[in-house]
PQR file with spaces between the fields and no chain letter, atoms N, CA, C, O and H, PARSE charges and radii, in Angstrom:
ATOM       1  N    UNK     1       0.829   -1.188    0.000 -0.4000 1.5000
ATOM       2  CA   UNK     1       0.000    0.000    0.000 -0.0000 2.0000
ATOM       3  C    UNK     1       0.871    1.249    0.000  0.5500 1.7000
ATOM       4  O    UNK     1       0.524    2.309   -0.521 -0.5500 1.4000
ATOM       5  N    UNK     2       2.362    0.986    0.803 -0.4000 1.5000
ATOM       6  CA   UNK     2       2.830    1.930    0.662 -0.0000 2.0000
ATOM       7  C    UNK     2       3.461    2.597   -0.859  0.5500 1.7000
ATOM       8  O    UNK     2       3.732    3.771   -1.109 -0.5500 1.4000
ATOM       9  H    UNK     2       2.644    0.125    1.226  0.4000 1.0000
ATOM      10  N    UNK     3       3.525    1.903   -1.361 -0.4000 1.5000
ATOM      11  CA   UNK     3       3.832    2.060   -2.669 -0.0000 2.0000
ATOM      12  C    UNK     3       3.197    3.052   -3.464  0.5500 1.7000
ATOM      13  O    UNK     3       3.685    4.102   -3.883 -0.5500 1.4000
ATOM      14  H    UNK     3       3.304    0.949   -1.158  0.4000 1.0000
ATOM      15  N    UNK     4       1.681    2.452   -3.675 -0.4000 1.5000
ATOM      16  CA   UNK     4       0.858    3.213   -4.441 -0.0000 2.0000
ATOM      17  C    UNK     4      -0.098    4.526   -3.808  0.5500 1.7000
ATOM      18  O    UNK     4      -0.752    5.278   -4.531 -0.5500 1.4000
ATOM      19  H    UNK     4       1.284    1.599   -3.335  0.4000 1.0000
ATOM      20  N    UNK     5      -0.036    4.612   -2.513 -0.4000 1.5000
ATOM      21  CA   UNK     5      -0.430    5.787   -2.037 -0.0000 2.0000
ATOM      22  C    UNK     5       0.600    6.883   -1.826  0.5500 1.7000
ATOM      23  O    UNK     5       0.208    8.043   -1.703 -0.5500 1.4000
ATOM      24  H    UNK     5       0.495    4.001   -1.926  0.4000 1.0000
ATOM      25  N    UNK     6       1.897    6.587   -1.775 -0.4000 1.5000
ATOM      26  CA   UNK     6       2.922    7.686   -2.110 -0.0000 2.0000
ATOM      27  C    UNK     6       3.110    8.186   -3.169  0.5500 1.7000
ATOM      28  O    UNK     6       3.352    9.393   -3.141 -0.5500 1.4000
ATOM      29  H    UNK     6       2.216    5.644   -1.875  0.4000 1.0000
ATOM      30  N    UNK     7       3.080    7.441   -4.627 -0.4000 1.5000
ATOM      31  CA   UNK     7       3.157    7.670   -5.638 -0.0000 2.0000
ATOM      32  C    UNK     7       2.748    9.223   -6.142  0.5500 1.7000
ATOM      33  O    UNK     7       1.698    9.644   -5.658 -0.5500 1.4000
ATOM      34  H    UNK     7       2.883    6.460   -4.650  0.4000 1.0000
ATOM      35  N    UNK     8       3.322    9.941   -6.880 -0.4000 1.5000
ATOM      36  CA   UNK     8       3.555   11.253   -7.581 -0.0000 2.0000
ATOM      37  C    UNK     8       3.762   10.907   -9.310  0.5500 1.7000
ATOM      38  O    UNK     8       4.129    9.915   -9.940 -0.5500 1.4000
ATOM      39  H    UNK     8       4.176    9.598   -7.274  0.4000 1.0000
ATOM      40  N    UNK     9       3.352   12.179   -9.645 -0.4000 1.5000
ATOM      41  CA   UNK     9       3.378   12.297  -11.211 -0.0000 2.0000
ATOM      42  C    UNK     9       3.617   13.738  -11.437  0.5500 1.7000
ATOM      43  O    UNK     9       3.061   14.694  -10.896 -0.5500 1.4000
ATOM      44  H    UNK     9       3.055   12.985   -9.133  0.4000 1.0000
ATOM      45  N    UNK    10       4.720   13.716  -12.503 -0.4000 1.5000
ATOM      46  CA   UNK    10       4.530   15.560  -13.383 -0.0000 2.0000
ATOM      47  C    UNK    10       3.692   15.078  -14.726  0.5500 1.7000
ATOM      48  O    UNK    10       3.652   14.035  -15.379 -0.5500 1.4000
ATOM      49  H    UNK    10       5.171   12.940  -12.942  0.4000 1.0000
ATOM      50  N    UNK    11       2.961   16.537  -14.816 -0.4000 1.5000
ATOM      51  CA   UNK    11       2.310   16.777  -15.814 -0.0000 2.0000
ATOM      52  C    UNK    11       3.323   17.649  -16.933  0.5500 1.7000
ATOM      53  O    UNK    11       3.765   18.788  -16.781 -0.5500 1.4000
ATOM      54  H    UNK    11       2.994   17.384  -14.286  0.4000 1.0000
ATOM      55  N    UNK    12       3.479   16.948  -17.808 -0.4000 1.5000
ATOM      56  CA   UNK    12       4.462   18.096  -18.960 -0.0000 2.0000
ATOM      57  C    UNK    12       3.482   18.568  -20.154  0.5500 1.7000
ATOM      58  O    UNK    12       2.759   18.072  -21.018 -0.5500 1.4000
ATOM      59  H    UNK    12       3.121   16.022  -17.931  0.4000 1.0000
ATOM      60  N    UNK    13       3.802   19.529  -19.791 -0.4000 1.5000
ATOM      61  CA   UNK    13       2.908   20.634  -20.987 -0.0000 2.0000
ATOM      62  C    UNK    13       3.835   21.621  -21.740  0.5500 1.7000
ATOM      63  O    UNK    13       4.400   22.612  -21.277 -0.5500 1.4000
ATOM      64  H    UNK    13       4.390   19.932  -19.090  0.4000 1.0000
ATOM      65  N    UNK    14       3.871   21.043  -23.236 -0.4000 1.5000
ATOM      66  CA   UNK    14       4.977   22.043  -24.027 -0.0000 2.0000
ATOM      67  C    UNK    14       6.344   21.196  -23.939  0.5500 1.7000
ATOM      68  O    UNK    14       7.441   21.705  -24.169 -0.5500 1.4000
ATOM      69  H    UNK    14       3.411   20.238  -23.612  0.4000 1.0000
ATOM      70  N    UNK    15       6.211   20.236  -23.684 -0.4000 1.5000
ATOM      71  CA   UNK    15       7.814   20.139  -22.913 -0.0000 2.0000
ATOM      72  C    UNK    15       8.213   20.372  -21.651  0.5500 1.7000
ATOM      73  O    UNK    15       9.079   19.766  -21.020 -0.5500 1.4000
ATOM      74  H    UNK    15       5.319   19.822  -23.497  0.4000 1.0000
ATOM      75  N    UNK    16       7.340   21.554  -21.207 -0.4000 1.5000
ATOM      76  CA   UNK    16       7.860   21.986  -19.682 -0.0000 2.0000
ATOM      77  C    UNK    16       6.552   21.058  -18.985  0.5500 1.7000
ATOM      78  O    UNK    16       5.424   20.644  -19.256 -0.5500 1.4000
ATOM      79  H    UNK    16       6.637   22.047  -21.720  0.4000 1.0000
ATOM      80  N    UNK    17       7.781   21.059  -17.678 -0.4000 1.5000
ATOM      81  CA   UNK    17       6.849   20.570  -16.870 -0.0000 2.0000
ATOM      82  C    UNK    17       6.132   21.618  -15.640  0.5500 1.7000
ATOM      83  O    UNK    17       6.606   22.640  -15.143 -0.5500 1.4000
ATOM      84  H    UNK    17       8.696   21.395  -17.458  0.4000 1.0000
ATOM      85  N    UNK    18       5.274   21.173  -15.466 -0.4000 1.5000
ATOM      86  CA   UNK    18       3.918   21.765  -14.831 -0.0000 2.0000
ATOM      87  C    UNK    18       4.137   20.991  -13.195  0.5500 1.7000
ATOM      88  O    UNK    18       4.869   20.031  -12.955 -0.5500 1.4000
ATOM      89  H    UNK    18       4.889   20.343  -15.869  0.4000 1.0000
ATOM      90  N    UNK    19       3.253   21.750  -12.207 -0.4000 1.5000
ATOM      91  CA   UNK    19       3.616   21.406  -11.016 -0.0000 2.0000
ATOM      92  C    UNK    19       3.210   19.952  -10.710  0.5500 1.7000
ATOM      93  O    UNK    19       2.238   19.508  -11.321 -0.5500 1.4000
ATOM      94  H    UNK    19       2.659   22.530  -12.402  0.4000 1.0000
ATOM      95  N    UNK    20       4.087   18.881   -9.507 -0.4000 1.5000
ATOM      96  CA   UNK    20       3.945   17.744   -9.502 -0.0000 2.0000
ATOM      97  C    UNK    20       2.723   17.636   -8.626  0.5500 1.7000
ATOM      98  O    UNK    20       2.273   18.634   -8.062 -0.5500 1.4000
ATOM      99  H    UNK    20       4.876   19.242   -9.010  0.4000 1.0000
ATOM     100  N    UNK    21       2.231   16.560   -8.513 -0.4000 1.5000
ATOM     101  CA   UNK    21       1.294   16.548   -7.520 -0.0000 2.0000
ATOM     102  C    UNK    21       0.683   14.794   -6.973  0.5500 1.7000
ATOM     103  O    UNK    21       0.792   13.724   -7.572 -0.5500 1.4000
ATOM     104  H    UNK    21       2.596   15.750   -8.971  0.4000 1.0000
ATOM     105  N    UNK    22       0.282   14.990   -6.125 -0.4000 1.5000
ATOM     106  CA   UNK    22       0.549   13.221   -5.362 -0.0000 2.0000
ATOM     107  C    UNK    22      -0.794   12.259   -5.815  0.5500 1.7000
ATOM     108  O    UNK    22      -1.794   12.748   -6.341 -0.5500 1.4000
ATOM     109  H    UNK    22       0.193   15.859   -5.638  0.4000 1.0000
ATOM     110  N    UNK    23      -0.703   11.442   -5.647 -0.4000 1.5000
ATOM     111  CA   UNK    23      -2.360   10.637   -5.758 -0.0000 2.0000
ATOM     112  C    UNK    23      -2.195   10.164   -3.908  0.5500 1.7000
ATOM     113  O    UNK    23      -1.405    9.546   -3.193 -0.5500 1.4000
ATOM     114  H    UNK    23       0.109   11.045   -5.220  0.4000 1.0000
ATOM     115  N    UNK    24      -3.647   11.006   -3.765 -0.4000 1.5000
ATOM     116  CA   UNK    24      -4.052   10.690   -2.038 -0.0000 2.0000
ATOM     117  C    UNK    24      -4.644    9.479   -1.614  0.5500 1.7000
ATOM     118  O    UNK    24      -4.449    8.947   -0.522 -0.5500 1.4000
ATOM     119  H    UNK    24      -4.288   11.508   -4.346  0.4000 1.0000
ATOM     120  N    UNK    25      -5.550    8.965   -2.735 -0.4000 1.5000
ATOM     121  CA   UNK    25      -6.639    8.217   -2.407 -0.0000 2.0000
ATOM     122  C    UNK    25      -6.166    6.771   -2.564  0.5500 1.7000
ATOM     123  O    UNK    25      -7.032    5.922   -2.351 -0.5500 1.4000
ATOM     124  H    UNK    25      -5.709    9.397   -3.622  0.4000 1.0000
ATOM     125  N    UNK    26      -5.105    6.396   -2.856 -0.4000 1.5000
ATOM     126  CA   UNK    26      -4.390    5.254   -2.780 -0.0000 2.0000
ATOM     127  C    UNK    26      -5.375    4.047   -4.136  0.5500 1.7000
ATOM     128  O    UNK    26      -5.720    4.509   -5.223 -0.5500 1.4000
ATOM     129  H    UNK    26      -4.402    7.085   -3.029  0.4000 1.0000
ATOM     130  N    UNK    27      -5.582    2.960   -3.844 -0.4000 1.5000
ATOM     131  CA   UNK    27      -6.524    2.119   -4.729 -0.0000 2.0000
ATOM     132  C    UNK    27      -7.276    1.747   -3.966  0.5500 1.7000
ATOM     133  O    UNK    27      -6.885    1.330   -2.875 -0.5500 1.4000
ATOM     134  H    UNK    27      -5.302    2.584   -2.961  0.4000 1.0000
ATOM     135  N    UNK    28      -9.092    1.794   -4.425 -0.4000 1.5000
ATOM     136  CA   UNK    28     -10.035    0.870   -3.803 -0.0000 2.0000
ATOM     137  C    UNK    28     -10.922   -0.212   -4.693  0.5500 1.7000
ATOM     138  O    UNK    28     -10.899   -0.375   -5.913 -0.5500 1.4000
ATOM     139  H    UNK    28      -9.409    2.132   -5.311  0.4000 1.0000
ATOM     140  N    UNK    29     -11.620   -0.820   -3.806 -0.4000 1.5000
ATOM     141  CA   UNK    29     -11.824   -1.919   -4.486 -0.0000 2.0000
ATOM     142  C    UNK    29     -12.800   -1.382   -6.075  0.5500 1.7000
ATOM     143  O    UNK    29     -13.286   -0.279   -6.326 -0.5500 1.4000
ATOM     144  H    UNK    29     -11.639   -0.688   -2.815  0.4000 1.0000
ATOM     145  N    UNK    30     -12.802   -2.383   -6.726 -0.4000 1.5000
ATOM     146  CA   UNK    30     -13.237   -2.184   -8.317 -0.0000 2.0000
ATOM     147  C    UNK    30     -11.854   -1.790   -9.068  0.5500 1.7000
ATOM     148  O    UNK    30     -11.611   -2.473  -10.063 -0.5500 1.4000
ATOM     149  H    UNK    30     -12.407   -3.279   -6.522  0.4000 1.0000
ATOM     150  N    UNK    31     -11.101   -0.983   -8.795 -0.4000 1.5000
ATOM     151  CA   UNK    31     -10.326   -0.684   -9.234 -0.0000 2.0000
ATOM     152  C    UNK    31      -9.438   -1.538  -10.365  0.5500 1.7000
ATOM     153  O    UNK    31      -8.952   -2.586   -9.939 -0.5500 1.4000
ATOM     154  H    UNK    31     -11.299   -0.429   -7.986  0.4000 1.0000
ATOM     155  N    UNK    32      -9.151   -1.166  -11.897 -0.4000 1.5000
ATOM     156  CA   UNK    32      -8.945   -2.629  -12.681 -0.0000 2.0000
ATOM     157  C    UNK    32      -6.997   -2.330  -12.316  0.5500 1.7000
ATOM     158  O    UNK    32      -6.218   -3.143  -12.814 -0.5500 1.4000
ATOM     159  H    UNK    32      -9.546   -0.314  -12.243  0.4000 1.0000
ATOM     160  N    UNK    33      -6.545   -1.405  -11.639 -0.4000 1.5000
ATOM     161  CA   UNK    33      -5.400   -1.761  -11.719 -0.0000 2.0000
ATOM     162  C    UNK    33      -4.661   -2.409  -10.118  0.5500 1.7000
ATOM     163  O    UNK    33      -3.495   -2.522   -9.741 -0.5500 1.4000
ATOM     164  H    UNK    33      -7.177   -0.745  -11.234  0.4000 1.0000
ATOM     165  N    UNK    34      -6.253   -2.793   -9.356 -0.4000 1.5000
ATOM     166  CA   UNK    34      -5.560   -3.858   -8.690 -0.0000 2.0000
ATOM     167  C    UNK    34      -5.525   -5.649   -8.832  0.5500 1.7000
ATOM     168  O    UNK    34      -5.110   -6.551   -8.104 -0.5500 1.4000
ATOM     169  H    UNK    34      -7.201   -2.701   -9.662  0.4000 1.0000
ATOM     170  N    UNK    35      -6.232   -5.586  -10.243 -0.4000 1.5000
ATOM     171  CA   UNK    35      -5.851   -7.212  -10.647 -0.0000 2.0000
ATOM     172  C    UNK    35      -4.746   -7.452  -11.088  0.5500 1.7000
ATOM     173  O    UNK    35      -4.329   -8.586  -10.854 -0.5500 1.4000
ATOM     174  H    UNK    35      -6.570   -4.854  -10.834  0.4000 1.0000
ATOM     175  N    UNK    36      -3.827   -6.490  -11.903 -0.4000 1.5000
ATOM     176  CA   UNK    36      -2.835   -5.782  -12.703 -0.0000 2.0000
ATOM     177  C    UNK    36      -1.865   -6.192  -11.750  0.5500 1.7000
ATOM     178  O    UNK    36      -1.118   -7.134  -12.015 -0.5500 1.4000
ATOM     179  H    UNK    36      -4.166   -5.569  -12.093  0.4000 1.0000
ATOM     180  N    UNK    37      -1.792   -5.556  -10.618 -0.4000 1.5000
ATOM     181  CA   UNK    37      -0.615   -5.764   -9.641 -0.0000 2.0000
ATOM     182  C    UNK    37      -1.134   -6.422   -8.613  0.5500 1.7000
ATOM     183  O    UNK    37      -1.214   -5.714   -7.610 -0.5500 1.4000
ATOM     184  H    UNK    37      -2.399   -4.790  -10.404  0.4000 1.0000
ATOM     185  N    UNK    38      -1.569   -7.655   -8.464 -0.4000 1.5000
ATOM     186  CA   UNK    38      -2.221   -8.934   -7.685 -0.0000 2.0000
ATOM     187  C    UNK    38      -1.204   -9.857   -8.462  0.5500 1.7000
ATOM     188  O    UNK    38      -0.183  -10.375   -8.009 -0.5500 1.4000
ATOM     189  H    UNK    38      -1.504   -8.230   -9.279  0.4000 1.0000
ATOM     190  N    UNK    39      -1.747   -9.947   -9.803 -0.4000 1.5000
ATOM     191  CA   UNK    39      -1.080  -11.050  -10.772 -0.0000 2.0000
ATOM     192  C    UNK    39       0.132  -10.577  -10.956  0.5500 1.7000
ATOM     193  O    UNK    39       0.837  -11.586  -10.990 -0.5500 1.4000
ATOM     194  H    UNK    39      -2.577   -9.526  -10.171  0.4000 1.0000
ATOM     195  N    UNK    40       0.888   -9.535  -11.114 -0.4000 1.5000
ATOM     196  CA   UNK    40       2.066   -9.543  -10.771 -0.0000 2.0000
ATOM     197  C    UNK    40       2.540   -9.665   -9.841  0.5500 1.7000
ATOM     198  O    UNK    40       3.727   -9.960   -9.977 -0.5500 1.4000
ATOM     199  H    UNK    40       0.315   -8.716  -11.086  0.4000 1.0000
ATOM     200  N    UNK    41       2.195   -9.583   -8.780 -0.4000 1.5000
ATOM     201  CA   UNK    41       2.750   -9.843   -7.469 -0.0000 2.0000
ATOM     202  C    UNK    41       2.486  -11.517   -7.340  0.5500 1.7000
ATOM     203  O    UNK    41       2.916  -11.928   -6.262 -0.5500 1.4000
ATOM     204  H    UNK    41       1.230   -9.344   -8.669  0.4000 1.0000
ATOM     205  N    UNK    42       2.009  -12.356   -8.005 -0.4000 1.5000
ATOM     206  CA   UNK    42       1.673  -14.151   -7.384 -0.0000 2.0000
ATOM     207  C    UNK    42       2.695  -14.415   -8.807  0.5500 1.7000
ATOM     208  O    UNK    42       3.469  -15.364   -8.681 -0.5500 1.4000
ATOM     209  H    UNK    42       1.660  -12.022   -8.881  0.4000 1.0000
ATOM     210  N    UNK    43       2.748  -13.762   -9.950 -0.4000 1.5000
ATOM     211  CA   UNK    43       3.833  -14.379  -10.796 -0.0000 2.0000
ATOM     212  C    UNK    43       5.260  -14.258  -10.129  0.5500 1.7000
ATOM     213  O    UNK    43       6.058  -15.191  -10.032 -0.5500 1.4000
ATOM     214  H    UNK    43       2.119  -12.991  -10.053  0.4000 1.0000
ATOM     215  N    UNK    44       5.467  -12.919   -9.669 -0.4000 1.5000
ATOM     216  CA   UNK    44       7.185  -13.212   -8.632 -0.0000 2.0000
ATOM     217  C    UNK    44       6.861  -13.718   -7.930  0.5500 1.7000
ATOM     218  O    UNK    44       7.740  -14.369   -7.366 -0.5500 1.4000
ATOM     219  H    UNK    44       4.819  -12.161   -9.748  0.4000 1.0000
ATOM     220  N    UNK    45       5.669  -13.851   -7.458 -0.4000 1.5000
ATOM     221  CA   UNK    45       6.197  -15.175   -5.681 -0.0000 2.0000
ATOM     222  C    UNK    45       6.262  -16.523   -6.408  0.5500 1.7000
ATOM     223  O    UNK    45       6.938  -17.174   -5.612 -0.5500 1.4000
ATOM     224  H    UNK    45       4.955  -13.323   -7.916  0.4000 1.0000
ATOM     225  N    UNK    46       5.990  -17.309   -7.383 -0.4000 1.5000
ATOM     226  CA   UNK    46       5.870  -18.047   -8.265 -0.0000 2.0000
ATOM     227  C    UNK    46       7.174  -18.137   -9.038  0.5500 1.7000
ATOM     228  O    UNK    46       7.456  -19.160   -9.661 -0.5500 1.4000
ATOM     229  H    UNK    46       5.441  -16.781   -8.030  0.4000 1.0000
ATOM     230  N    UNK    47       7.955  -17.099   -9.005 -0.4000 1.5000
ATOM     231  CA   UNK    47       9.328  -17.007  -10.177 -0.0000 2.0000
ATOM     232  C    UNK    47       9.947  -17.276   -8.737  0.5500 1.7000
ATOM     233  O    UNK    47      10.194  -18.482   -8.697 -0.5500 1.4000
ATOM     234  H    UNK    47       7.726  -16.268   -8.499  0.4000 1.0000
ATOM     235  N    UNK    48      10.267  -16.735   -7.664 -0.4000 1.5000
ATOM     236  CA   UNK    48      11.456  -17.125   -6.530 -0.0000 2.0000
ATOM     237  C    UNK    48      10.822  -18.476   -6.389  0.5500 1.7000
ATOM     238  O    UNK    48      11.609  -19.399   -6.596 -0.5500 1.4000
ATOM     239  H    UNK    48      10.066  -15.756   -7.697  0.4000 1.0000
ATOM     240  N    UNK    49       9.493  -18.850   -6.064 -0.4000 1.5000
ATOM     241  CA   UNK    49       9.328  -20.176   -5.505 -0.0000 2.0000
ATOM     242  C    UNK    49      10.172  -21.299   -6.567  0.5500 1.7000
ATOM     243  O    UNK    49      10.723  -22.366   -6.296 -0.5500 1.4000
ATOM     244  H    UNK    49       8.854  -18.099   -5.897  0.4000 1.0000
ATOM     245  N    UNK    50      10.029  -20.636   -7.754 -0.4000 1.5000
ATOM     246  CA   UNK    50      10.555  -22.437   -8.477 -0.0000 2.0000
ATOM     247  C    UNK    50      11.921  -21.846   -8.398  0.5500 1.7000
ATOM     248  O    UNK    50      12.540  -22.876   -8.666 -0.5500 1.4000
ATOM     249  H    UNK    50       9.582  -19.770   -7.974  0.4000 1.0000
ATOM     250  N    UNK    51      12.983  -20.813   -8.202 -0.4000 1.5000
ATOM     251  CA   UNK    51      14.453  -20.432   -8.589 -0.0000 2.0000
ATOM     252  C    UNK    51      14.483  -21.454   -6.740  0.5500 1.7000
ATOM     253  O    UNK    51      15.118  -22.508   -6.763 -0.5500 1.4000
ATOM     254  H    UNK    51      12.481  -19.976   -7.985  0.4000 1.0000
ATOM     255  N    UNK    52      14.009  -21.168   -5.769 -0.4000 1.5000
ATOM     256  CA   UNK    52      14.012  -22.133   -4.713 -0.0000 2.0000
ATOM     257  C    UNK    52      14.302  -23.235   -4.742  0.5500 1.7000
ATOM     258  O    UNK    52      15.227  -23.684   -4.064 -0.5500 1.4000
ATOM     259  H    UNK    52      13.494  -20.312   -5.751  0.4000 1.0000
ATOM     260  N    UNK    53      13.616  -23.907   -5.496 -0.4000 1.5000
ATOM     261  CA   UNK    53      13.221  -25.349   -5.056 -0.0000 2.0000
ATOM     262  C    UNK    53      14.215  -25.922   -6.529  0.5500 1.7000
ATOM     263  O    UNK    53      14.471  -27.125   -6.550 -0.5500 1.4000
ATOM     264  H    UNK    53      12.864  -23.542   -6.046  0.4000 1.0000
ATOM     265  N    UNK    54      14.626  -25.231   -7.453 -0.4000 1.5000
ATOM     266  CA   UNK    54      15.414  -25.459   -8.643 -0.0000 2.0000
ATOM     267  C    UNK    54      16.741  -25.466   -8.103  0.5500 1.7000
ATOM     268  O    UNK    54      17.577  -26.311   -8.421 -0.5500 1.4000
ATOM     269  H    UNK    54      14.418  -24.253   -7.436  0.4000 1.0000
ATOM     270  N    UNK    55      16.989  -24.330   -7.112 -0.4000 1.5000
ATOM     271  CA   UNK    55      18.595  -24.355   -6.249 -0.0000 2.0000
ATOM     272  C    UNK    55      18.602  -25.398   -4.871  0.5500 1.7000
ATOM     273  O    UNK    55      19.571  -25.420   -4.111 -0.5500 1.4000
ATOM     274  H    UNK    55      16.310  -23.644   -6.854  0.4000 1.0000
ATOM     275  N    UNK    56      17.272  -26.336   -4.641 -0.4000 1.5000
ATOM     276  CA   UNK    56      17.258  -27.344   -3.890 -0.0000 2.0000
ATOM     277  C    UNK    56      17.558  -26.151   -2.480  0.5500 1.7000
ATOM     278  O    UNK    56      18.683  -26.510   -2.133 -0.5500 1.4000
ATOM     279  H    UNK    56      16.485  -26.319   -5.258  0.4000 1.0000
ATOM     280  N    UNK    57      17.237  -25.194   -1.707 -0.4000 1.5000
ATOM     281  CA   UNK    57      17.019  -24.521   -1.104 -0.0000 2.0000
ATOM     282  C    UNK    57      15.099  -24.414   -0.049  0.5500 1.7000
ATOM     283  O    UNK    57      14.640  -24.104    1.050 -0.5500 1.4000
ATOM     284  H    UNK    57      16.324  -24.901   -1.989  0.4000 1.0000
ATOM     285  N    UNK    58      14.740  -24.844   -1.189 -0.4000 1.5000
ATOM     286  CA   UNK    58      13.279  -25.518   -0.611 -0.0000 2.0000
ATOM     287  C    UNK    58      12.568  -26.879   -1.063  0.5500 1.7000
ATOM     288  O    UNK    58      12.367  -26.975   -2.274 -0.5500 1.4000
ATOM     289  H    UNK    58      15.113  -25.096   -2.081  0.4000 1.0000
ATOM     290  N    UNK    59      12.237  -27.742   -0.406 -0.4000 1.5000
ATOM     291  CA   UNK    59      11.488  -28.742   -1.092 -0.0000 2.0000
ATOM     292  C    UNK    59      10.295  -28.889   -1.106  0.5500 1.7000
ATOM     293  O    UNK    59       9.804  -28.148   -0.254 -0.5500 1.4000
ATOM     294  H    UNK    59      12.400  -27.664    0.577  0.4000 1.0000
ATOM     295  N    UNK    60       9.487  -29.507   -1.670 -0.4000 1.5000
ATOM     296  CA   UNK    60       8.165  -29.654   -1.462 -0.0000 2.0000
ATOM     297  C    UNK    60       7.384  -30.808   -1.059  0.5500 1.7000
ATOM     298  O    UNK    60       8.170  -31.577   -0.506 -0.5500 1.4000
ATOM     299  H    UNK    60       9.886  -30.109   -2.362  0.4000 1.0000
ATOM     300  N    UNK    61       5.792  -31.475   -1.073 -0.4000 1.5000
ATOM     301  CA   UNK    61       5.756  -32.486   -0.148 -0.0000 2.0000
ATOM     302  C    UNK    61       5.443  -33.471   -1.393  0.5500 1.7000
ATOM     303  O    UNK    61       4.757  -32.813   -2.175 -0.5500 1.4000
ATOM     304  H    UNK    61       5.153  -30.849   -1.522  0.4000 1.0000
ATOM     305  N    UNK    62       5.636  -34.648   -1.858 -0.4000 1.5000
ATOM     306  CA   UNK    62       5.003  -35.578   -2.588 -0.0000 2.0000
ATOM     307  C    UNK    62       3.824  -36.486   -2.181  0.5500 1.7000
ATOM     308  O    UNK    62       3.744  -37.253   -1.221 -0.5500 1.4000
ATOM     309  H    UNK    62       6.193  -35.182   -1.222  0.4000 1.0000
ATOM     310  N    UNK    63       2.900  -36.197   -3.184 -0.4000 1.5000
ATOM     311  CA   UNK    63       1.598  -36.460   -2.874 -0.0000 2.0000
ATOM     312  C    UNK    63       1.508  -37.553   -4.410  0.5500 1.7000
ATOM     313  O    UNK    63       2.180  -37.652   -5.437 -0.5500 1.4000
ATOM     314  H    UNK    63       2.966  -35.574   -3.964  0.4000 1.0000
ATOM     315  N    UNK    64       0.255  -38.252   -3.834 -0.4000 1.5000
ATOM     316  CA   UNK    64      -0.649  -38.877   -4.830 -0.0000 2.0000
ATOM     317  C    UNK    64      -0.027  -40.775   -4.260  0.5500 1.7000
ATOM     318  O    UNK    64       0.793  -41.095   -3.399 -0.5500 1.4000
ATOM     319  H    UNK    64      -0.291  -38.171   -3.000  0.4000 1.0000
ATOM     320  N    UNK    65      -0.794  -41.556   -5.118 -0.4000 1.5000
ATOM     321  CA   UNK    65      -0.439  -43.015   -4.584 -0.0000 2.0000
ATOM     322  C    UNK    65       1.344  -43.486   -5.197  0.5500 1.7000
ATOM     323  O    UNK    65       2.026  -44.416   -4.766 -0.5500 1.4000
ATOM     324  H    UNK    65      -1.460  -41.295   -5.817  0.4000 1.0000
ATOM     325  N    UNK    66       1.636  -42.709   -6.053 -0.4000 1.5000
ATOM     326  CA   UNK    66       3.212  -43.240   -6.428 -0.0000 2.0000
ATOM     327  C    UNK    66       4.286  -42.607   -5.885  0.5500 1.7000
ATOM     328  O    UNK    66       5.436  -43.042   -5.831 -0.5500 1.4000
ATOM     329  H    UNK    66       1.082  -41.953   -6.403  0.4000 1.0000
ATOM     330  N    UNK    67       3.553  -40.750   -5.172 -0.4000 1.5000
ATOM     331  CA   UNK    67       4.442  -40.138   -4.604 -0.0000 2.0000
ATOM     332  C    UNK    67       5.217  -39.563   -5.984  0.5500 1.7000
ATOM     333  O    UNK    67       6.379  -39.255   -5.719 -0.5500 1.4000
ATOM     334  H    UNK    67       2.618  -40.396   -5.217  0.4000 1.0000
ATOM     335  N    UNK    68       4.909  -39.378   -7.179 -0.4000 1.5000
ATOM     336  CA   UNK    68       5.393  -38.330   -8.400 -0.0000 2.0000
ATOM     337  C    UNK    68       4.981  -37.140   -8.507  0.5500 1.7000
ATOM     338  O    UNK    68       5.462  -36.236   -9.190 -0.5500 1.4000
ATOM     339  H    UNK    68       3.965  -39.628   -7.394  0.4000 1.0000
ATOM     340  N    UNK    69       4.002  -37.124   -7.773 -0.4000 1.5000
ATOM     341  CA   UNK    69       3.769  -35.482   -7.500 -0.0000 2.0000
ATOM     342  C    UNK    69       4.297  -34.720   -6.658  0.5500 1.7000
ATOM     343  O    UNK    69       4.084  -35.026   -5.485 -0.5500 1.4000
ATOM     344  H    UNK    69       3.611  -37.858   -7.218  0.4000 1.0000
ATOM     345  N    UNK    70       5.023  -33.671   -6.881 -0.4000 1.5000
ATOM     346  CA   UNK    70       5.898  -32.666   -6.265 -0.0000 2.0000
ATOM     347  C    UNK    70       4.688  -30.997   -6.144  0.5500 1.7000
ATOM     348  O    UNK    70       4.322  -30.151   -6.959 -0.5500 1.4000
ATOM     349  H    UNK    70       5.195  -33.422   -7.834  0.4000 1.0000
ATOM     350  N    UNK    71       4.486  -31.203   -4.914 -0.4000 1.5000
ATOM     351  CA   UNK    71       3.668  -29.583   -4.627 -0.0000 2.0000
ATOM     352  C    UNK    71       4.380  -28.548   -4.219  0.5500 1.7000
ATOM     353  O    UNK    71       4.001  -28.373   -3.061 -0.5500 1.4000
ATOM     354  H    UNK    71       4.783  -31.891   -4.252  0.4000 1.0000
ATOM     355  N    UNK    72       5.234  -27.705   -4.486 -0.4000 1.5000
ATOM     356  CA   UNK    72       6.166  -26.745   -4.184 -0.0000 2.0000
ATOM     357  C    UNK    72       5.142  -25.012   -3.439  0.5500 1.7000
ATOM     358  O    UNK    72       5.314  -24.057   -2.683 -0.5500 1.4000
ATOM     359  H    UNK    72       5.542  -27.848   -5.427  0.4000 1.0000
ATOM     360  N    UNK    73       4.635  -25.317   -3.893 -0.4000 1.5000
ATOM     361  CA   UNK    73       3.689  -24.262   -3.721 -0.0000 2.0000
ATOM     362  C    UNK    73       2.182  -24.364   -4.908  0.5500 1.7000
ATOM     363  O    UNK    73       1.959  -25.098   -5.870 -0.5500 1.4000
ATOM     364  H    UNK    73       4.496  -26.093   -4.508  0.4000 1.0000
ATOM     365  N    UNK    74       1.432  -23.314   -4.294 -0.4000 1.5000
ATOM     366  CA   UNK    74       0.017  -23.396   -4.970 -0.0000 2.0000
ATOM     367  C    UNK    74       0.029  -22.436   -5.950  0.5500 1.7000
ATOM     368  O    UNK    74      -0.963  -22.266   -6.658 -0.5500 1.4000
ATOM     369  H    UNK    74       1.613  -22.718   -3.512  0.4000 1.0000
């Protein structure tokens, strides 16, 4: 949250820029650019989880009747 309620922007007009100014209201729900950065945020937890378990640093549990299934995460 801290991220996107600090966030600032200049407006350039002409080339020049025009005074900066903050976004207060942070994101609420409906909002389409919090699916945007949901799914980016579960694709990196998803990119470290397999660089993890690829550097044998985490393992996961084997499931099913032969035990070939590897669950590393959901």
């Amino acid at each position: 949250m801290q991220c996107v309620s600090t966030a600032s922007t200049l407006v350039l007009e002409n080339v020049s820029h025009v005074d900066e100014f903050k976004f207060e209201r942070g994101l609420h729900q409906g909002n389409p650019l919090l699916s945007f950065l949901f799914l980016r945020g579960v694709e990196d937890l998803n990119i470290m989880m397999k660089d993890l378990v690829d550097g044998f640093l985490y393992s996961g549990y084997k499931v099913g009747r032969t035990n070939n299934v590897l669950i590393s995460h959901l």
